[in-house]
FIGUSE-721842 format. One line per 10 residues: their letters; for each residue y, x, z of C-alpha. Coordinates in steps of 0.05 Angstrom, whole numbers. Last residue first. Layout:
N
a> Y,X,Z  ...
***
This chain:
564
xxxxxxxxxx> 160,-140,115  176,-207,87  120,-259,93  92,-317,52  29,-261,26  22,-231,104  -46,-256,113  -65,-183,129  -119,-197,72  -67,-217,28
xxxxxxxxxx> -18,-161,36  -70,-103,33  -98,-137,-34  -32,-136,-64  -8,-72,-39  -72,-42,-80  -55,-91,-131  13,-61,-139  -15,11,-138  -67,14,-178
xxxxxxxxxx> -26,-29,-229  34,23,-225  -20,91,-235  -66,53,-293  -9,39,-343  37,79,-322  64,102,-394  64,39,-432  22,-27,-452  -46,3,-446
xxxxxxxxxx> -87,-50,-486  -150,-75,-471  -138,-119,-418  -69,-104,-367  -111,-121,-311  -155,-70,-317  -230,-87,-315  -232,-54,-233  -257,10,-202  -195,43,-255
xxxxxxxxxx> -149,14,-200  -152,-39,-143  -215,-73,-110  -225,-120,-59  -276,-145,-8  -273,-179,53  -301,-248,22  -346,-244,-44  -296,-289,-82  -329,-350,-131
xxxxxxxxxx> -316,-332,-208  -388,-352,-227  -405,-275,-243  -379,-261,-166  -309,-239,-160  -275,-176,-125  -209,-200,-92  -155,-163,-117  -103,-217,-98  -92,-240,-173
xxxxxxxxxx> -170,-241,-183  -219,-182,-201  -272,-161,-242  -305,-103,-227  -302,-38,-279  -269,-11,-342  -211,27,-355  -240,109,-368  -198,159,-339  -157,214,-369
xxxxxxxxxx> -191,214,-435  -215,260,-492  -234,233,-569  -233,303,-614  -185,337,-655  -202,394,-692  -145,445,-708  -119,455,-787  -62,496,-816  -23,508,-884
xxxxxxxxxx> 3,570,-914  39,537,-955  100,495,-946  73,417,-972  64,381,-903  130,326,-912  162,299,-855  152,237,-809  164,227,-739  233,237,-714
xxxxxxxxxx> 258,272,-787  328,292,-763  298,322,-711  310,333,-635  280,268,-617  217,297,-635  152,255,-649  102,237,-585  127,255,-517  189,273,-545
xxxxxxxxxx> 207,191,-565  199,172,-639  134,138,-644  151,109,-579  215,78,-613  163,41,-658  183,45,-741  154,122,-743  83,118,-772  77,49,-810
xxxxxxxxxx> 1,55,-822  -3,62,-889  78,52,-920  95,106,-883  172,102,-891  223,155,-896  219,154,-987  206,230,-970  154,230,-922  124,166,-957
xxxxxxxxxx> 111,208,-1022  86,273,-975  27,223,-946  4,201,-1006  -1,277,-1040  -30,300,-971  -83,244,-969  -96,254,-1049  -106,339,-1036  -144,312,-973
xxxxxxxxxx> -196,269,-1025  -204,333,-1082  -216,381,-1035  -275,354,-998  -279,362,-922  -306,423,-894  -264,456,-851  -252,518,-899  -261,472,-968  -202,424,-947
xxxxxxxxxx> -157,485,-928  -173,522,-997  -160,456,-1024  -92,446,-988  -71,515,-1006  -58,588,-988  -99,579,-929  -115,575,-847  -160,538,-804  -159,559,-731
xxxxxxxxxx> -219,542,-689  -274,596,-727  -276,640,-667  -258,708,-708  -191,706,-665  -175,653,-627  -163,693,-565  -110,733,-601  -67,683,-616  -75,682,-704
xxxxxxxxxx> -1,710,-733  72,694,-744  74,624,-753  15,602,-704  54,599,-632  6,573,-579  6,509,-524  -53,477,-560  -14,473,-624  58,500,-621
xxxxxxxxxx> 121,471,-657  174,486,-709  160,534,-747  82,530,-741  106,451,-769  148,478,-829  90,527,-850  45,457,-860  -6,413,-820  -70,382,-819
xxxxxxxxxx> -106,359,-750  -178,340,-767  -228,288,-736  -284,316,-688  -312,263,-691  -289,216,-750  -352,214,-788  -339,142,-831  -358,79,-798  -377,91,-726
xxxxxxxxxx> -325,150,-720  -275,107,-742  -288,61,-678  -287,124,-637  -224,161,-669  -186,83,-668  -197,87,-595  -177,153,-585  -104,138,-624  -101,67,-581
xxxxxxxxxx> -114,97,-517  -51,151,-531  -8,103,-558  39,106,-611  42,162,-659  -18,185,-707  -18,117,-747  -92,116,-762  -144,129,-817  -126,182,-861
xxxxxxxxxx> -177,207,-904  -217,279,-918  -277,245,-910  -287,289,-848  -234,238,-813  -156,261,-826  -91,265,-781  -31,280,-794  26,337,-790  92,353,-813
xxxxxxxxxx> 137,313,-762  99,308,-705  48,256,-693  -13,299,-701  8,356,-643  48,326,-588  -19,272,-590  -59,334,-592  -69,349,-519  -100,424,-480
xxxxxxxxxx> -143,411,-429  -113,410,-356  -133,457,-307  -172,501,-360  -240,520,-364  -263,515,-431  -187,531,-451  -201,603,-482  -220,580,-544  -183,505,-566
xxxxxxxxxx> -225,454,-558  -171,401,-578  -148,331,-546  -135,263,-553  -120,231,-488  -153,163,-486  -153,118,-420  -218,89,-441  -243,30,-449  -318,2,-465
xxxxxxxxxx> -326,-22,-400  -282,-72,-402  -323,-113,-353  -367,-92,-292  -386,-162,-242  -402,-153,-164  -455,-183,-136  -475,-125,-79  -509,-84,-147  -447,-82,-178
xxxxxxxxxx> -405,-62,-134  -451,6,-107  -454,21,-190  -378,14,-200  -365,51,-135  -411,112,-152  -373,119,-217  -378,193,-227  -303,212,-212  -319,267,-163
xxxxxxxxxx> -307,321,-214  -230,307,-228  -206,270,-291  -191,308,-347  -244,280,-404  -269,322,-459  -331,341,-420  -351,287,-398  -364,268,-475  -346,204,-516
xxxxxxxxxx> -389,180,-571  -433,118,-545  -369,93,-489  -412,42,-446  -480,75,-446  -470,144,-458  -405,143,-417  -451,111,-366  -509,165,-372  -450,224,-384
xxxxxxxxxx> -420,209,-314  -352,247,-309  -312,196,-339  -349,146,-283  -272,109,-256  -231,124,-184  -248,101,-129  -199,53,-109  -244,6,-61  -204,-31,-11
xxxxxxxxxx> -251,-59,47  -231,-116,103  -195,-148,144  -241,-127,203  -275,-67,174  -336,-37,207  -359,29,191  -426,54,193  -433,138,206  -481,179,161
xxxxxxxxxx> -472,257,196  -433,315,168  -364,299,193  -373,242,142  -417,207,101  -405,136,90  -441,65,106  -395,9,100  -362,-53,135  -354,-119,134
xxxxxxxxxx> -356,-151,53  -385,-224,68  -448,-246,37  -459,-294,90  -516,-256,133  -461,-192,130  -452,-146,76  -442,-65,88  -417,-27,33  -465,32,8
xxxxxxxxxx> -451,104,6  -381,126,26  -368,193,11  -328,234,64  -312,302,40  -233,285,57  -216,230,109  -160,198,128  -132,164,180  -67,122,164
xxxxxxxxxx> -16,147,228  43,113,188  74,199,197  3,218,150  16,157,104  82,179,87  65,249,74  10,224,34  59,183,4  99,233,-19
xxxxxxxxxx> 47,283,-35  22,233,-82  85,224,-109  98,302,-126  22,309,-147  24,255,-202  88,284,-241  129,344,-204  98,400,-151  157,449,-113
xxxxxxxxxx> 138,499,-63  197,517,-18  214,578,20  291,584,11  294,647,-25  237,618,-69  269,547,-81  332,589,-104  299,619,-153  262,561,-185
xxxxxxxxxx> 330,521,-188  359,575,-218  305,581,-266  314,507,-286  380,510,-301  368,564,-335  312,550,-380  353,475,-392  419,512,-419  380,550,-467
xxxxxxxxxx> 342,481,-486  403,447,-504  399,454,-584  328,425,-585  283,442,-643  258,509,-630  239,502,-553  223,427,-557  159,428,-504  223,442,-452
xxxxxxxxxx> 260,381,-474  188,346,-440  181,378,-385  260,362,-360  240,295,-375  181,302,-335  226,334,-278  220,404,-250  214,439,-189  158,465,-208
xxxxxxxxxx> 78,458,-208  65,412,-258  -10,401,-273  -21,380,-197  -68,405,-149  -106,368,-95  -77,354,-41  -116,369,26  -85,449,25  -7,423,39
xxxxxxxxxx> -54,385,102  -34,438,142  48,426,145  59,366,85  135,385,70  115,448,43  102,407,-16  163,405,-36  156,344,-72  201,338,-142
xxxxxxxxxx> 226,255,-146  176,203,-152  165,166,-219  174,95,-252  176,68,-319  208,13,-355  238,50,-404  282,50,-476  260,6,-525  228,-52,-477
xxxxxxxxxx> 172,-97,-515  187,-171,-491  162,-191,-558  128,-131,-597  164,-76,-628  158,-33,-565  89,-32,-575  80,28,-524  135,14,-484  194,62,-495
xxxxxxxxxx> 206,137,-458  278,146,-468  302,138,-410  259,194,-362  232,150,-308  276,116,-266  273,151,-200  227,142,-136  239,182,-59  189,146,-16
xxxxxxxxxx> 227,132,46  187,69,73  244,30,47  229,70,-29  152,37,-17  178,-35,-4  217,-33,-58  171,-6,-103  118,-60,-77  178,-116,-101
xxxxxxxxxx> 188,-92,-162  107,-96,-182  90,-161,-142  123,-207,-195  100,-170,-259  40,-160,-228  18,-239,-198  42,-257,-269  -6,-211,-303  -59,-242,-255
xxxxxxxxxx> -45,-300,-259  -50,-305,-332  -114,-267,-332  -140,-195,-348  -192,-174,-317  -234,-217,-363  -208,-177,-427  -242,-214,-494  -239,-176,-552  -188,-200,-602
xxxxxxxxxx> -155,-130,-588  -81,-146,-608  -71,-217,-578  -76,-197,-506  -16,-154,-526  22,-215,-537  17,-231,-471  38,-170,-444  106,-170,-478  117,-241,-458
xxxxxxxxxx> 101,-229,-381  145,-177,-386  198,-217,-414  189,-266,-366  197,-226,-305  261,-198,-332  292,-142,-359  374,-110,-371  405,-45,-368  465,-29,-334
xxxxxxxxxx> 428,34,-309  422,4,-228  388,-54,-268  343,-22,-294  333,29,-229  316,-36,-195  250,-56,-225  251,-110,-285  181,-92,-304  136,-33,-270
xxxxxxxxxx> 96,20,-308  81,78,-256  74,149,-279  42,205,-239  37,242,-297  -32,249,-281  -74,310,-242  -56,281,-178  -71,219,-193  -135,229,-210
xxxxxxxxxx> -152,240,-141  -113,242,-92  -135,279,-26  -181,338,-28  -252,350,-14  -270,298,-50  -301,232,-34  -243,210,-2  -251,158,56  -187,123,85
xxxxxxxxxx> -178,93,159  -124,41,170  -103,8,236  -64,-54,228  9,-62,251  33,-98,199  68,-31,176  12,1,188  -27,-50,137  26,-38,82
xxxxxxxxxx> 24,37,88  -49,36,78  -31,-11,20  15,42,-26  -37,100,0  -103,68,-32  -61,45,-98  -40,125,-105  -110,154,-99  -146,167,-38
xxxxxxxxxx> -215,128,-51  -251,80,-9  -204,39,41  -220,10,102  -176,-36,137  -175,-66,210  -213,-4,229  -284,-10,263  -323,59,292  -391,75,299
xxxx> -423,2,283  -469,-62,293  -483,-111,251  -476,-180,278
***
């Protein structure tokens, strides 16, 4: 018997969403928990995401007079299987059932341990909203504004958010309409009230992946879940039967071995910021463009896979197209293009001059297509093109461009600017005579209102004011022919790559010949995503993390026939 420091009921590696949703599972079985975070701070990529959580037939539909089901769910994500043609081992029939089942029911369980959720903002559709079972207006999830004084000392554990205001992501996103949408002088004060009086009043308000992961950290903290910042875990621990029962971490500055009697939760995140494995599994992506957080270097993936464990999907990504805009190197959050490319006014061209894509849709799809593109015609970095009536309208990496150059882009070569289409083509290199054709093409299905290409426009998503512009009359599609016209590069970032151990429906990590290495499971971007190759909506990574994180908690309790 091996002998250890300390033994918990339940270790878990990582402190991301999934880690908290079955730490507060086990306590409330009565187990003891103990949680090891790599990082300094608690939450990792969560913290810096939307905080989004895709979940089927949850209550706030039905609370809106709306209606879902567990078998149109199960529809919509079986026909995305379909879409790929690549084969997706994390994803299996019981295992997309075991989500769409589980899903509801760990929101419930999370909202009785007083987790404040809401409906997420109702217009935001499934990504393939035109396919079976798709849902047109949302299926998403999110936690209500933290005040993040709430959390006493360990306020400084959480790592930052990208939203730091009282605000809502629907709120966010009317606020990235300023030109186009009629209500936005009502919004700015609204929301500057609000601001003030959180002042006078001493709060601290964080919104999207921050807000819930400083609710359940706050949760997890009164469950009396112990957890553990700058404490990496190293190697996990297998017995003389190839049982999971403990590991070997770092922490409080010595190398400690930890038993686990239940058993060991890894959620540790994905390897965006290893350049070898990108290099390896994603030939053409770059650390550099991804937002994840430091730490995610894909220890866990290597650690699993050398005990037995098997890595598949590796080739996905979480894409979140993006531009190098001057003056961002070191910025939070990197500025996005899909607000960009898929507004009305504006596509997207290779260095052939051609457009390849619909520029809507979804974000993993769009970065994707870039890398596939990229193997067939240069496609990295590919080429934003827009018109006067865009700069009008809308920004491009957070900046105004109709009136003159921001002044830390000046003489740095990023934004392209002419009299003409040519001129433009000639400036970033593309010949003159194939984006003059692109823009001709692209202006005739502007004004006949159909893209005829790609089919731009025809998916709600396409439409929604993540992507297009509710606000206009033209949604998605309108014309790029008022000179002077603009160009940004666009190149293939992420917010987390998808790939990793294989799993079954109670995140049990699997052997190559499917058989269970005992005592150990696996939830989030650690595992081949159980949604396959396809991200199905917003929440995509956050709401599978954490159902199969409460998953894997319930079944090695043995509480899977229970009620808690």
């Amino acid at each position: 018997m091996a002998q250890f420091d300390e033994t918990f009921d339940w270790v878990v590696v990582g402190s991301g969403a999934g880690s908290m949703a079955s730490g507060l599972l086990m306590r409330r079985a009565g187990k003891s928990v103990l949680i090891l975070e790599k990082a300094d701070v608690v939450g990792g990529t969560t913290c810096k995401s939307g905080g989004v959580m895709w979940i089927p037939n949850n209550r706030f539909i039905a609370e809106d007079g709306e209606t879902d089901s567990p078998d149109a769910a199960i529809t919509y994500l079986d026909a995305l299987q379909n879409l790929d043609g690549t084969p997706a081992p994390g994803s299996t029939p019981q295992k997309r059932r075991a989500y769409v089942d589980q899903a509801p029911k760990m929101i419930d369980f999370l909202i009785d341990q007083g987790i404040e959720l809401q409906r997420g903002h109702s217009y935001w559709p499934d990504y393939y909203d035109e396919m079976p079972g798709g849902f047109k207006t949302t299926r998403t999830v999110v936690a209500k504004p933290f005040n993040l004084k709430e959390l006493g000392p360990w306020k400084k554990k959480l790592r930052k958010g990208f939203v730091e205001v009282n605000a809502t992501l629907s709120e966010g996103m009317q606020l990235g309409h300023p030109r186009t949408n009629p209500g936005m002088k009502k919004l700015l004060a609204k929301v500057a009230l609000r601001t003030i009086a959180d002042k006078l009043r001493g709060r601290q308000y964080t919104t999207a992946g921050a807000c819930l992961q400083g609710r359940l950290l706050k949760a997890a903290l009164a469950a009396d879940v112990d957890i553990r910042t700058e404490s990496p875990v190293r190697e996990i621990i297998l017995d003389e039967t190839g049982k999971a029962v403990g590991v070997v971490a770092e922490s409080g500055g010595k190398t400690m071995r930890i038993g686990a009697r239940l058993g060991i939760l890894v959620n540790a995140g994905g390897f965006a910021k290893n350049q070898a494995m990108r290099d390896k599994y994603i030939p053409g992506s770059q650390a550099k463009w991804s937002q994840v957080p430091p730490e995610d270097t894909g220890d866990m993936h290597i650690e699993l896979e050398r005990i037995g464990g098997v890595l598949a999907q590796m080739d996905q990504m979480v894409g979140f197209q993006m531009t190098e805009a001057p003056g961002t190197e070191n910025d939070y959050v990197k500025p996005g293009m899909q607000s960009v490319t898929a507004k009305p006014h504006a596509i997207l061209v290779d260095q052939s001059g051609e457009r390849y894509m619909n520029e809507g849709g979804s974000y993993e799809l769009f970065c994707e297509t870039m890398l596939k593109r990229n193997r067939v015609v240069p496609a990295i970095p590919s080429w934003g093109i827009m018109d006067q009536q865009y700069a009008e309208k809308y920004q491009v990496a957070g900046k105004w461009i109709d009136k003159k150059v921001p002044k830390a882009w000046e003489g740095k070569g990023y934004l392209h600017k002419a009299d003409t289409i040519e001129e433009l083509a000639t400036s970033i290199g593309v010949p003159p005579e194939k984006l003059r054709a692109t823009v001709d093409r692209w202006n005739a299905f502007a004004r006949a209102g159909k893209d005829e290409d790609f089919h731009r426009g025809e998916r709600e998503y396409d439409k929604c004011g993540y992507v297009g512009d509710p606000f206009s009359d033209a949604k998605s599609i309108g014309t790029i022919e008022k000179a002077p016209f603009y160009s940004v590069s666009c190149v293939p970032g992420d917010v987390s790559t998808y790939g990793g151990v294989v799993t079954d429906e109670y995140s049990r990590v699997l052997h190559a010949d499917g058989s269970v290495i005992e005592g150990l499971y696996a939830t989030g971007v650690t595992t081949a995503s159980p949604m396959g190759n396809v991200y199905p909506g917003a929440g995509a990574s956050v709401g599978p993390s954490m159902t199969f994180g409460w998953i894997a908690a319930r079944h090695a309790a043995g509480l899977d026939n229970q009620a808690l």
